[in-house]
C-alpha positions as CSV (number, residue, x, y, z in Angstrom):
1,X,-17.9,7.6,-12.2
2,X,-16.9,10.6,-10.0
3,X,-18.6,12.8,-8.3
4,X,-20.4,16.0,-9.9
5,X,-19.6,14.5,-13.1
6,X,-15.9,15.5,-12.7
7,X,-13.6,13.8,-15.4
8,X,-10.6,12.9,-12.9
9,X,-9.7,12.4,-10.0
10,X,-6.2,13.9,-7.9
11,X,-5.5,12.4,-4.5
12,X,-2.7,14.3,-2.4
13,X,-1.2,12.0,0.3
14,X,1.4,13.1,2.6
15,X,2.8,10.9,4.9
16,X,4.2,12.6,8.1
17,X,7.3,11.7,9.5
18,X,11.1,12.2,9.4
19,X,13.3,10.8,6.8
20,X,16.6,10.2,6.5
21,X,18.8,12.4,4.5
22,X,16.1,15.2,4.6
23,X,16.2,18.1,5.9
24,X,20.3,17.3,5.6
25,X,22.0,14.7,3.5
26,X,23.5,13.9,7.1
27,X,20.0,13.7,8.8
28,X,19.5,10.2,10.2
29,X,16.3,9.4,12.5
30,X,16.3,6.3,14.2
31,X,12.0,6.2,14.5
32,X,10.7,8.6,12.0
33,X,8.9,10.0,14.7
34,X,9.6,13.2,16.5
35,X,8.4,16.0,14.2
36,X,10.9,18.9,13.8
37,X,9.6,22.3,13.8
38,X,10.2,23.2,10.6
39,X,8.2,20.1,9.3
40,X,5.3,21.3,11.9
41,X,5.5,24.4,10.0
42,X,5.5,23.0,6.5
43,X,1.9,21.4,7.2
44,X,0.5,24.4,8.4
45,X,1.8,26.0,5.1
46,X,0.1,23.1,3.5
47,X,-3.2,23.5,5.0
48,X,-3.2,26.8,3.9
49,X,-2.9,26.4,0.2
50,X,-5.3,23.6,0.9
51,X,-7.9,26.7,2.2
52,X,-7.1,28.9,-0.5
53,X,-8.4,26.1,-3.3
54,X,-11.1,24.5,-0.8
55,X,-9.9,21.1,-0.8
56,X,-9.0,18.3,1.4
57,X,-5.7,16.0,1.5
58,X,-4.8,12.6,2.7
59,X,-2.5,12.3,5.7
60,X,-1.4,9.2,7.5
61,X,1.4,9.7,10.1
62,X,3.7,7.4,12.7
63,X,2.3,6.9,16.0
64,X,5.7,7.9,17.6
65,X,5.0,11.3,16.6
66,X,2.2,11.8,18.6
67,X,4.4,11.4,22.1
68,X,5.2,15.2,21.4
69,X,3.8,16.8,23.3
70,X,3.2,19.3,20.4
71,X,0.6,18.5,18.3
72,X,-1.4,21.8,17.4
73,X,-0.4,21.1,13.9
74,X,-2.1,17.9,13.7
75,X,-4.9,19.3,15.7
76,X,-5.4,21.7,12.9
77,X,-5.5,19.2,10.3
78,X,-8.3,17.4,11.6
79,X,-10.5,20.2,12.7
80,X,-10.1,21.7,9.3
81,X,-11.3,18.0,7.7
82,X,-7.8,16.2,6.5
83,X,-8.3,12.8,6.7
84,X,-5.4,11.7,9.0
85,X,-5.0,7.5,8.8
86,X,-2.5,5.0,10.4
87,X,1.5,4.7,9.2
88,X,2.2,2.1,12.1
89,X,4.1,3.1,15.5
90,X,7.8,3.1,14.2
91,X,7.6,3.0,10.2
92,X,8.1,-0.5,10.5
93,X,8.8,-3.2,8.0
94,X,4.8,-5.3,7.8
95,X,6.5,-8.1,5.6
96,X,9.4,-8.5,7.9
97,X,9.2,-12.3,8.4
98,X,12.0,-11.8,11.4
99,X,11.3,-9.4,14.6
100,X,14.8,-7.9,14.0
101,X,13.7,-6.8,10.6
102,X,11.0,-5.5,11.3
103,X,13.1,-1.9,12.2
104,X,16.1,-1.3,13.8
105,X,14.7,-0.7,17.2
106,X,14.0,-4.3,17.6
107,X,17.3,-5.1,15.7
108,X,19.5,-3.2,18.0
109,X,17.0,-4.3,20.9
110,X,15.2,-7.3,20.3
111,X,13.3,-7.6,23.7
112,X,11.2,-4.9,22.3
113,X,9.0,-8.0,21.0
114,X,9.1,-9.3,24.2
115,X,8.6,-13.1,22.4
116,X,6.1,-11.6,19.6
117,X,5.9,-12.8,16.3
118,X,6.2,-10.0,13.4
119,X,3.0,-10.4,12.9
120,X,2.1,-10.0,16.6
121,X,4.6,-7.0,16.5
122,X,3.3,-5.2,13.6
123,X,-0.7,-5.7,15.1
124,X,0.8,-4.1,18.8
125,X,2.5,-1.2,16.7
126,X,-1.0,-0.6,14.4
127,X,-2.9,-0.9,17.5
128,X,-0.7,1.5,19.1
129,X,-1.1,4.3,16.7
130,X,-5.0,4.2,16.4
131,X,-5.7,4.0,19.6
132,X,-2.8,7.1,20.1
133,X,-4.4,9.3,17.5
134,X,-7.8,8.6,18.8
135,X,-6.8,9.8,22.8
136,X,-5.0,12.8,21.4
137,X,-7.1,13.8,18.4
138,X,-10.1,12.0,18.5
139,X,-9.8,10.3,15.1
140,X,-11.1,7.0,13.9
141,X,-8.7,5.8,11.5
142,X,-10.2,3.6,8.6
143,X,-6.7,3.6,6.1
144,X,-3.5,2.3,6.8
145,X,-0.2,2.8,4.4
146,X,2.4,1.2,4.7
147,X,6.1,1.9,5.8
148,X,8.0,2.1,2.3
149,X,6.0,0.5,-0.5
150,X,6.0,-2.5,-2.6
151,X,5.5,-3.3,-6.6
152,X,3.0,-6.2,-6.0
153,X,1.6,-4.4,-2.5
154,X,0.4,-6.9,0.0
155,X,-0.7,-9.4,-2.8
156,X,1.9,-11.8,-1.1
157,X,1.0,-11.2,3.0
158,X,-2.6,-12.2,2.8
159,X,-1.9,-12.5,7.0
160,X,-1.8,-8.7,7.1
161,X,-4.9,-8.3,4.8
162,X,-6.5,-9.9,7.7
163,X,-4.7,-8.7,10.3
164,X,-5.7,-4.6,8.9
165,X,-9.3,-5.7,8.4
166,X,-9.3,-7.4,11.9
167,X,-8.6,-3.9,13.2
168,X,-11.2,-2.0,11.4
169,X,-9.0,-0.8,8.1
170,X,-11.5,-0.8,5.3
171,X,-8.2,0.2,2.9
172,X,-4.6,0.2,2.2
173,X,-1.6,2.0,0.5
174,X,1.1,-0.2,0.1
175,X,1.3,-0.5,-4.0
176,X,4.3,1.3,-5.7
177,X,5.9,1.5,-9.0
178,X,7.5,3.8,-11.2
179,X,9.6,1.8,-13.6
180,X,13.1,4.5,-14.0
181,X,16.3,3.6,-13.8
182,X,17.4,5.1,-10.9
183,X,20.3,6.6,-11.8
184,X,20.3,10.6,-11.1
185,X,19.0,12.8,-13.3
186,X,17.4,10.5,-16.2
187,X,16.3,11.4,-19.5
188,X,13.4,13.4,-19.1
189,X,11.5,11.3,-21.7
190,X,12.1,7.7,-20.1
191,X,11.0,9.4,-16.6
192,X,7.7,11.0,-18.1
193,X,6.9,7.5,-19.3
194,X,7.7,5.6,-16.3
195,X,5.2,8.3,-14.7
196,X,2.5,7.6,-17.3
197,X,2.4,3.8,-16.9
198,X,2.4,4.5,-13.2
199,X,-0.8,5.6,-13.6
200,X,-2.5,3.2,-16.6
201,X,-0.9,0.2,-14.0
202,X,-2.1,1.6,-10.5
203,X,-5.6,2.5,-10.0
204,X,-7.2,1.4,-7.4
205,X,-8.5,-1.9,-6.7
206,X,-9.3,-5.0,-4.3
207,X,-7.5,-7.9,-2.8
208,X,-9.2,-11.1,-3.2
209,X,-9.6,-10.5,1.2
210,X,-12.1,-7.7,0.3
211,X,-9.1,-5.0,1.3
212,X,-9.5,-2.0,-0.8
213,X,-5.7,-1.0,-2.0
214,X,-5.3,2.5,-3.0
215,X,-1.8,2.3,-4.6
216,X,0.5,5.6,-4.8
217,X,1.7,6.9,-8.1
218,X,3.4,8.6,-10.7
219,X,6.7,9.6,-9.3
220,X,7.1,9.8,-5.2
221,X,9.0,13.1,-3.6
222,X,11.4,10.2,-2.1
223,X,12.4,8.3,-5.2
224,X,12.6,12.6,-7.1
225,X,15.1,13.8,-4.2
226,X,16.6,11.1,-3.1
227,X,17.4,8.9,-5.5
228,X,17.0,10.6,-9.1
229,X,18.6,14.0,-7.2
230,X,15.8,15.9,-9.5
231,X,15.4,19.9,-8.9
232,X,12.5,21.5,-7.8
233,X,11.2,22.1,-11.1
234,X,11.8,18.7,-12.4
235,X,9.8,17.2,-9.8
236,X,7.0,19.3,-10.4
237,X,7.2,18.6,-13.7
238,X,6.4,15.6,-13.3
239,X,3.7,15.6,-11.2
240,X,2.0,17.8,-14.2
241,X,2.7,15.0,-16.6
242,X,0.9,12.3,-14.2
243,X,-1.7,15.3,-13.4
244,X,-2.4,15.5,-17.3
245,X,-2.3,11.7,-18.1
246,X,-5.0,10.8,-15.4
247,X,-7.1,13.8,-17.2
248,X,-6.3,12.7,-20.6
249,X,-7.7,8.6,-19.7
250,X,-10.2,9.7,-16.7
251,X,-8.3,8.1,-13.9
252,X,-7.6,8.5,-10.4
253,X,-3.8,9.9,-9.5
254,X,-3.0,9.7,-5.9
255,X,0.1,11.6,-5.5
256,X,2.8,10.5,-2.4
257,X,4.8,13.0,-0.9
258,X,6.3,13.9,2.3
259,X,6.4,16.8,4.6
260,X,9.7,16.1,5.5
261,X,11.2,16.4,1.6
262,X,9.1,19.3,0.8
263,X,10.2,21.4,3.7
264,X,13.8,20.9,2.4
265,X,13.3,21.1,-1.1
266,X,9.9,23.0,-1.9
267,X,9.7,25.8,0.8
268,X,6.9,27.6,-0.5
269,X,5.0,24.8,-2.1
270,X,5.2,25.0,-5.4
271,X,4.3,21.6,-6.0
272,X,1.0,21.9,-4.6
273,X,-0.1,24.9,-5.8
274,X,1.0,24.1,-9.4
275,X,-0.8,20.5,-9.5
276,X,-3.4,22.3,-7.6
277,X,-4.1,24.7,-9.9
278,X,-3.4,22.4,-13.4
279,X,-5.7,19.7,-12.0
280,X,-8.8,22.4,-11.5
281,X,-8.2,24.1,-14.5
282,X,-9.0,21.5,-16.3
283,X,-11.8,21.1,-18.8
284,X,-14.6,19.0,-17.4
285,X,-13.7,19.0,-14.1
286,X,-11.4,17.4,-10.9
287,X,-12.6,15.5,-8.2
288,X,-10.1,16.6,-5.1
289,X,-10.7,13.7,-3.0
290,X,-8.9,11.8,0.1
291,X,-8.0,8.2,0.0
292,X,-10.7,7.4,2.4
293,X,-13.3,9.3,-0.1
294,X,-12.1,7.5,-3.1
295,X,-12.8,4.0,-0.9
296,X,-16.2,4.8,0.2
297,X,-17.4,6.8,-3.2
298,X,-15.7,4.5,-6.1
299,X,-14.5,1.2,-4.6
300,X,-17.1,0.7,-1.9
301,X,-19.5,0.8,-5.0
């Protein structure tokens, strides 16, 4: 099933943008966009450890963030072969069935549609962000992921399944679920569990459109820091659980996580070398792949 006869298959996805709360609890961006230095920094740590194993990750990023006029880092990432995919112009809402919930900026200014639909909306702010990352990078984007996720991923908005493969997406990343109560810190056990059906209930398929989905797994950086309040350590070990369960039942884990959290949380990236290293170590073999490699290799099959 995977290439070189490899037993599993890891997927590191990373979406680039601000968040709120990180790198302070008191951190609120309006956008998402406007990268911060030290997150700039953080990716170029990344794409170091991603050098010292020889393998490639899965970026997608908000078109606001390319207005800076700094953007060695992302220039970086592409010339050293990161896929780098569309996470629409503002983080916006794509099943927002109301302009003004779309995201705030339309909310607090709502003659940013100029007499749109959401649907309308959400194609200008796709539209926007390839067309952005192919003037300042020179990328063709072929994946989109979505702004937050959803537990039945676009099953329910077959209008944006067409709408993505209208403008050339040939996948998506919008499923999520990791069934935890989240309350912080929960019993290790129950959160290990949630991360193993994670897996067994994710892998990637198609939408009756055609649309491949590549859903994200196992237990997100967001929902670890956020919301469970999890350490360092216990995120991580976490990720080794999902990292050994996909290697235990030959399946695909495609890890999200975000440049923003890390920064604040996992200076010296920890979390990647250790699933890094756990994943290759294995006995009969990882397949390191990007999202738009596991489309083209396994469900473009």
């Amino acid at each position: 099933m995977y290439p070189n006869g490899a037993q599993f298959c890891l997927s590191l996805t990373f979406d680039i943008e601000m968040s709120y709360n990180f790198p302070y609890w008191t951190s609120n961006y309006a956008d998402y966009g406007a990268i911060n230095p030290h997150v700039k920094q953080y990716v170029h740590t990344m794409l170091d450890v991603a050098k010292n194993y020889d393998v490639k990750f899965q970026f997608f990023i908000v078109g606001s963030a390319l207005e800076d006029p700094d953007v060695d880092y992302l220039k970086r990432l592409v010339a050293e072969g990161h896929a780098l995919d569309n996470h629409t112009y503002r983080h916006s809402n794509v099943k927002a069935q109301r302009v003004e919930n779309l995201h705030s900026s339309y909310r607090v200014a709502p003659w940013r549609a100029a007499g749109l639909t959401p649907l309308e909306c959400l194609r200008h702010e796709i539209r926007q962000t390839s067309i952005g990352l192919r003037r300042r990078l020179g990328v063709e984007t072929s994946g989109f992921r979505t702004p937050g996720a959803f537990p039945n991923g676009l099953e329910d908005v077959p209008a944006v399944q067409t709408l993505l493969q209208e403008e050339g997406f040939r996948f998506a990343s919008a499923h999520y679920r990791c069934p935890a109560e989240r309350t912080w810190h929960p019993p290790r056990g129950d959160m290990e569990a949630a991360v193993r059906h994670s897996l067994d209930a994710l892998q990637p398929y198609r939408y009756p459109s055609g649309l491949s989905e590549i859903p994200m797994m196992g237990l997100s950086d967001a929902i670890a820091f956020r919301s469970l309040d999890l350490d360092r350590w216990e995120y991580i070990h976490h990720t080794t659980v999902a990292v050994d369960h996909a290697h235990e039942h030959g399946q695909i884990y495609s890890l999200l996580a975000h440049p923003s959290y890390l920064a604040a949380r996992d200076p010296h990236c920890d979390m990647l070398d250790t699933v890094l290293r756990r994943a290759l170590d294995k006995p009969g073999g990882c397949w390191v792949a990007t999202n738009r490699d596991i489309n083209e290799t396994i469900l473009a099959a």
